[in-house]
N, C-alpha and C positions, 0 to 999 in steps of 0.2 A: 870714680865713675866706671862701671861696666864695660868690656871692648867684648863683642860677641862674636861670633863666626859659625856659619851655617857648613857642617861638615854631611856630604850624600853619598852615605856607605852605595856600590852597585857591584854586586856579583853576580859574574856571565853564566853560572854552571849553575840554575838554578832548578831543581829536579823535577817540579812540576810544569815550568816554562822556558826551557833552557834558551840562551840568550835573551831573557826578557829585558834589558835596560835596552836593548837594539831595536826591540819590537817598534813598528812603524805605525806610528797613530797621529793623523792629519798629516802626514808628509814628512814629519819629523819622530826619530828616535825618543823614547819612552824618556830615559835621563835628558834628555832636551827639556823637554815639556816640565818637568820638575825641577831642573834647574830652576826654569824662568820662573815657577811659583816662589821659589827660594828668592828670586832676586826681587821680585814683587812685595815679598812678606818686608822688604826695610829692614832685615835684620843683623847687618854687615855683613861681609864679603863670604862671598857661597863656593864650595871645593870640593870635586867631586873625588872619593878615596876611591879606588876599582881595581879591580884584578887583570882588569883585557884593558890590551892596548888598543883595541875596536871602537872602547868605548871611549878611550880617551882622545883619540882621532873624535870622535863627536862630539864628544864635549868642545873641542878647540874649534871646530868647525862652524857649531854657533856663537863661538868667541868666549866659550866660560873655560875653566882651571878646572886642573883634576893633580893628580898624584897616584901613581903607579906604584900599589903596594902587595903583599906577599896573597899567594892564592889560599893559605892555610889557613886564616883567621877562622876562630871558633862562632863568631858573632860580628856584628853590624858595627859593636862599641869598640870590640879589636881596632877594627880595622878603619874608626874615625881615628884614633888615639895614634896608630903607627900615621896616618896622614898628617895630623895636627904635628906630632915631632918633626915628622920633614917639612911642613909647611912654616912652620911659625916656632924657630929655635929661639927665638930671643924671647918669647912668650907675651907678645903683644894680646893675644886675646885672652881674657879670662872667665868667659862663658863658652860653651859647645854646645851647638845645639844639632843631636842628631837626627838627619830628616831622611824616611825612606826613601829609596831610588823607585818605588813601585808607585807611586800615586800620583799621578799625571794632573787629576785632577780636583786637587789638595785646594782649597782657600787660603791663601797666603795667612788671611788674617787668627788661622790656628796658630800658626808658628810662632805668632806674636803672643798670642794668650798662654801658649808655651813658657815663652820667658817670662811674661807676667809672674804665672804662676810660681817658679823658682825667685825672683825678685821680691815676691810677698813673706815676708816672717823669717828670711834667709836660711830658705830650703837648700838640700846640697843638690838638688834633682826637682826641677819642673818637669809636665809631663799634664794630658789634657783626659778627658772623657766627656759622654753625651748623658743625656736620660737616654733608657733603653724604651721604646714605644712601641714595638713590637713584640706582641708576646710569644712568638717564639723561640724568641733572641733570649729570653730569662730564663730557659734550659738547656741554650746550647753551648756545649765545650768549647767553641771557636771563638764563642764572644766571651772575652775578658772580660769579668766584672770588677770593679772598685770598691771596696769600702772606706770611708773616709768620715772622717769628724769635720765639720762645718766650719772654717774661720772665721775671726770676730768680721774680714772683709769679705764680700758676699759674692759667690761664685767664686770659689777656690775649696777646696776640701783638703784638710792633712791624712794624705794616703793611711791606713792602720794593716791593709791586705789587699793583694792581689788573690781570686782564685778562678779557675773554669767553672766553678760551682754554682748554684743560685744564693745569692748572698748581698745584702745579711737579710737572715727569716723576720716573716711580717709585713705588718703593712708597710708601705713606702716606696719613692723611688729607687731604680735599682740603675747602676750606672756602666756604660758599655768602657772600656779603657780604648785608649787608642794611642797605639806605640809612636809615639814623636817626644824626645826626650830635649831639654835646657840642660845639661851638666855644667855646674861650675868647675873649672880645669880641676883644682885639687881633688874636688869627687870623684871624675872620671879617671883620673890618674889611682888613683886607690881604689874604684870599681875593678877597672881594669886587673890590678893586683890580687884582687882575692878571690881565693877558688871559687866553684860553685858550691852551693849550699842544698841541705834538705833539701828544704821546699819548694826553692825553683826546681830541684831535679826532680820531684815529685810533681809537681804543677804543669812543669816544664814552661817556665815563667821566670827568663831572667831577671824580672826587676825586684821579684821578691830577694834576691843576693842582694841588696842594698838593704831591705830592708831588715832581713836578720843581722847585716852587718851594724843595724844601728845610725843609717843614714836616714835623713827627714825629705820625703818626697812629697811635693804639694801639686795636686790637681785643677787645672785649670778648670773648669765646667762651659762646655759647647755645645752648640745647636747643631751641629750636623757631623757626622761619621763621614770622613773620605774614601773612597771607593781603592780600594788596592786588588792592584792585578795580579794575582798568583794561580791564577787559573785561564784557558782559553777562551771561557766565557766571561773572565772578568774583561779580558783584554777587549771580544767584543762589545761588551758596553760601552767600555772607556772610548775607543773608538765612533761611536753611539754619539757619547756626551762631547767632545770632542770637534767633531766632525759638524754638526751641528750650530755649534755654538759661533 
């Protein structure tokens, strides 16, 4: 049986919102508020990996765990993967599931269809997407599209390509991705390991490195896109929805 753990990369220097995991939305700091969807989702025990000791005073302040690790990491997956060896040396967990520190206000119950998804057909990478409904969304660079082949179990697709492109041509749904990954340890351990590739660095879309490497990522299929703050004005939303609520 599966033991999973919820790993939340958050780095402070981030160039369009610098300090964003700090950012104050309803009274409490941005990684607060995503912790607590983590610990919501049911998906065992949630660790936030970070580069500021800012953050990790916050994290402890609402009573959750973090890990204080290198400011260098290249990526999100670095920097679950150096957390998970200081967290969990004896290897008690063998799923990771990596959840942004930007989405305040995330549905727990994606993170679950996360794992689902890598749990169906023994993908090495679960990982979710929507229908795109908005037609502007199917020419824009920013929305990751999906292609996938339909499994025999219904609402899950076996990834074939990420691209920024509109894809695939014709008629049909077109699917928006949405960066919340399930790694089983061994895949992450071997992700981690291998350089970057073509595609992704043409794409600029790390998950295609898995896929030139030959790994099977399967897609969740969801009904709603989570609101991520990488912008001033995402942050007023979130704030918005938040506040609100």
């Amino acid at each position: 049986m599966t033991k999973s753990i919820v790993v939340i990369p958050a780095r402070l220097a981030a160039t369009r919102l610098p300090d964003k995991p700090l950012a104050e939305i309803a009274g409490e700091p941005m990684i607060v508020h995503v912790w607590r969807r983590a610990i919501e989702a049911q998906c065992g025990p949630v660790l936030v990996a970070t580069d500021s000791q800012a953050v990790q005073d916050a994290v402890a302040s609402a009573g959750g765990e973090s890990v204080l690790t290198r400011p260098d990491h290249a990526s999100g997956s670095d920097r679950i993967h150096e957390a998970l060896q200081a967290a969990d040396p004896d290897r008690t967990y063998d799923v990771v599931i990596n959840l942004q520190g930007d989405l305040p206000t995330l549905d727990p119950a994606l993170v679950r269809k996360c794992v689902e998804a890598l749990e169906e057909g023994g993908a090495d990478i679960g990982t979710i997407a929507a229908e795109i409904v908005r037609a502007e969304e199917r020419t824009n660079p920013n929305v990751v599209k999906v292609v996938g082949t339909p499994l025999a179990r219904g609402g899950i697709l076996n990834a074939l390509y990420f691209t920024r492109a509109t894809a695939p041509y014709g008629e049909g749904p077109l699917y928006h991705h949405i960066g919340l990954y399930a790694y089983r340890r061994a895949a992450l351990e071997r992700f981690v390991g291998l350089r970057p590739s073509p595609l992704e660095m043409r794409e600029k879309l790390e998950q295609l490195r898995a896929l030139e490497a030959g790994m099977r990522l399967h897609i969740g299929l969801v009904d709603t896109v989570p609101l991520g703050v990488d912008t001033p004005a995402d942050l007023t939303r979130a704030r918005e929805i938040l506040e609100t609520s």
